[in-house]
C-alpha positions as CSV (number, residue, x, y, z in Angstrom):
1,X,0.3,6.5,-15.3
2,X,4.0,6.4,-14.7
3,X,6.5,8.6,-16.7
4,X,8.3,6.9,-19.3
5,X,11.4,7.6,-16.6
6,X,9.9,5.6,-14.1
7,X,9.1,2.7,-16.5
8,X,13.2,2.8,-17.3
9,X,13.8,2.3,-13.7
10,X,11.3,-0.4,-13.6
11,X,13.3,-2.1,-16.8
12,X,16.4,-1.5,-15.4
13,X,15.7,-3.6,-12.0
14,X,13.7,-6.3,-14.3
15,X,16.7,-6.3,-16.4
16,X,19.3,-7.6,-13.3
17,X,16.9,-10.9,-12.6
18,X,16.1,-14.7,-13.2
19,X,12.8,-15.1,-14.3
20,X,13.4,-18.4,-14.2
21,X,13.6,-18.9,-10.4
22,X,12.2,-15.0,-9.3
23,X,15.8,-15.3,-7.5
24,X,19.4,-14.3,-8.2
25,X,22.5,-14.8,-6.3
26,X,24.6,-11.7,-7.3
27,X,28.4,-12.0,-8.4
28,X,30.8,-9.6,-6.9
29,X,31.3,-8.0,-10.5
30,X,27.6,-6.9,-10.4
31,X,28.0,-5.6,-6.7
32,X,31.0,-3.8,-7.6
33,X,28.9,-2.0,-10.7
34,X,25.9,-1.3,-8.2
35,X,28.6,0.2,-5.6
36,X,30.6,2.3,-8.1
37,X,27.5,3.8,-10.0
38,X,25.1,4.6,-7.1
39,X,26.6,8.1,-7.1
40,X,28.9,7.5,-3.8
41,X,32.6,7.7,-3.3
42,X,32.7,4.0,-3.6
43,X,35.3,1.9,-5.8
44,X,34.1,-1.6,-4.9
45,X,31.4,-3.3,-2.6
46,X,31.5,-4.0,1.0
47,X,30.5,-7.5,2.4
48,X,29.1,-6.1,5.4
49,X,26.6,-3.5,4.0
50,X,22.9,-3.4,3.1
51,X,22.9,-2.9,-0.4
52,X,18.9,-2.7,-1.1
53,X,19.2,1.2,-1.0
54,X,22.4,1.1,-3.9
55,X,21.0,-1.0,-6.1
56,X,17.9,0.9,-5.8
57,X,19.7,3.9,-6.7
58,X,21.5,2.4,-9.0
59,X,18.7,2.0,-11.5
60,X,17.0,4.9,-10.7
61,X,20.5,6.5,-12.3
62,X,20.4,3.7,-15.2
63,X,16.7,5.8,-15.8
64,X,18.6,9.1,-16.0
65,X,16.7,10.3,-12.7
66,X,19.2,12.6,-10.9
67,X,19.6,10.9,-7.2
68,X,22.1,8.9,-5.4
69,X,23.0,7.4,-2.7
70,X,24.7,8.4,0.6
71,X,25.6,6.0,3.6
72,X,23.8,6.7,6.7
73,X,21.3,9.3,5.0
74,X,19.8,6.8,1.9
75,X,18.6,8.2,-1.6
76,X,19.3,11.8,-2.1
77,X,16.6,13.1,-4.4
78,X,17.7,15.4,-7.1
79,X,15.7,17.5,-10.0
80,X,13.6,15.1,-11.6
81,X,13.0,12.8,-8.4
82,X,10.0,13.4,-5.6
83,X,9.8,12.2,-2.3
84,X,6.3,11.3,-1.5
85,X,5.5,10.7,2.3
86,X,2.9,7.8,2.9
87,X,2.1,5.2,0.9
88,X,-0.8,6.1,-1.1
89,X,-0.9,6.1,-5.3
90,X,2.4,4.3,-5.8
91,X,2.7,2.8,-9.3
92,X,5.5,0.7,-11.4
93,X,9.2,2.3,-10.8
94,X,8.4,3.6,-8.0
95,X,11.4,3.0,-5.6
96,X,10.3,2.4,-1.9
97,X,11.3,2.2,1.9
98,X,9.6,0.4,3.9
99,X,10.1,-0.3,7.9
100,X,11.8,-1.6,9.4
101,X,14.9,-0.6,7.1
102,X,14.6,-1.6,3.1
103,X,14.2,-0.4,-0.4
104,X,13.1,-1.9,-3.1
105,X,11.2,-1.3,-6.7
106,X,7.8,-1.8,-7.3
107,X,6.9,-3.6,-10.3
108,X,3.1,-3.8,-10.5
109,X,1.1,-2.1,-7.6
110,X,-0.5,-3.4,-4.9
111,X,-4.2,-5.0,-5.7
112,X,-6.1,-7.0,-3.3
113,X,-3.5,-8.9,-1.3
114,X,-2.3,-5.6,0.0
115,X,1.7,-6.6,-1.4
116,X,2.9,-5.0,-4.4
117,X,4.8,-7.1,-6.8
118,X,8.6,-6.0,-6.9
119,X,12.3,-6.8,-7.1
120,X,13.9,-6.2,-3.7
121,X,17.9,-6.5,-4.3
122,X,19.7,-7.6,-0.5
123,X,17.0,-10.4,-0.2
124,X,18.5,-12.0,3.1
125,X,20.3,-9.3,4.3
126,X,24.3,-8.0,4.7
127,X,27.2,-10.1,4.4
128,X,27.7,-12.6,1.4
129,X,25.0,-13.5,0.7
130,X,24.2,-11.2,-2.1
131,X,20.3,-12.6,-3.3
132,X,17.8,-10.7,-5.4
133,X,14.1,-11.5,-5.3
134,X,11.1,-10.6,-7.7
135,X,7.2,-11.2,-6.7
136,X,5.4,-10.7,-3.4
137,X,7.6,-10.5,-0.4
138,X,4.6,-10.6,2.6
139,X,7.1,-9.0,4.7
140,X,6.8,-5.7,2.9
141,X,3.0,-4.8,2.7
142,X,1.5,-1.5,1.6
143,X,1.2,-0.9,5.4
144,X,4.9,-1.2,5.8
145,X,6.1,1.7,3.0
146,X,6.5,4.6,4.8
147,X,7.7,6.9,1.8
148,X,8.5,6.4,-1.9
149,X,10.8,8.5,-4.8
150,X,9.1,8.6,-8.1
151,X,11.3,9.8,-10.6
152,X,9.9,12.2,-13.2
């Protein structure tokens, strides 16, 4: 069962989508919060960076876990966050990486169709267009998460 922590993170990410349409296009105002508060020395966003890995952080601070973020390096795990190696166990608020280079926040865990349900922030990648997704992505199965932080 996860901690009461990890379902904050969970309500956190849930919290920045459409349910509508399972997508969001991202206004500069939100990027610039998700920049600012992912525990870096940044004071706005920048076009041309991945930004899966900061908003990823970002509510994993929104839970009170102590992490952030650092450019070139990823999440920085702090007291009350655990790196876990592999892929096995993971459960809702779990914040993942995955191959070949993304993080994103797992909502409801894998079942049969091997792709857990989760809000991946940088759907399409760097530059402007700033999209957020929520469900299965099939690019990102179990097989493809490589390590996870699950915040105490």
């Amino acid at each position: 069962m996860p901690s009461i922590r990890a379902q904050w993170v969970r309500y956190y990410a849930e919290c920045e989508m459409n349910f509508k349409t399972g997508q969001r296009t991202v206004c500069s105002e939100d990027m610039d919060r998700y920049f600012v508060m992912c525990g870096g020395p940044y004071k706005a966003h920048d076009h041309s960076t991945s930004w899966c890995g900061i908003f990823a952080t970002y509510v994993m601070r929104q839970a009170g876990a102590d992490a952030y973020w650092k450019m070139g390096k990823g999440i920085q795990c702090g007291s009350n966050v655990e790196l876990i190696m592999g892929n096995s166990g993971l459960d809702e608020g779990d914040v993942v990486w995955a191959t070949p280079n993304h993080y994103f926040i797992i909502v409801w865990p894998p079942g049969n169709s091997g792709v857990p349900w989760a809000i991946h922030g940088n759907y399409g990648g760097a530059g402007a267009n700033h999209g957020m997704f929520y469900g299965f992505h099939p690019k990102y199965p179990v097989s493809a998460i490589k390590q996870y932080y699950r915040v105490w």
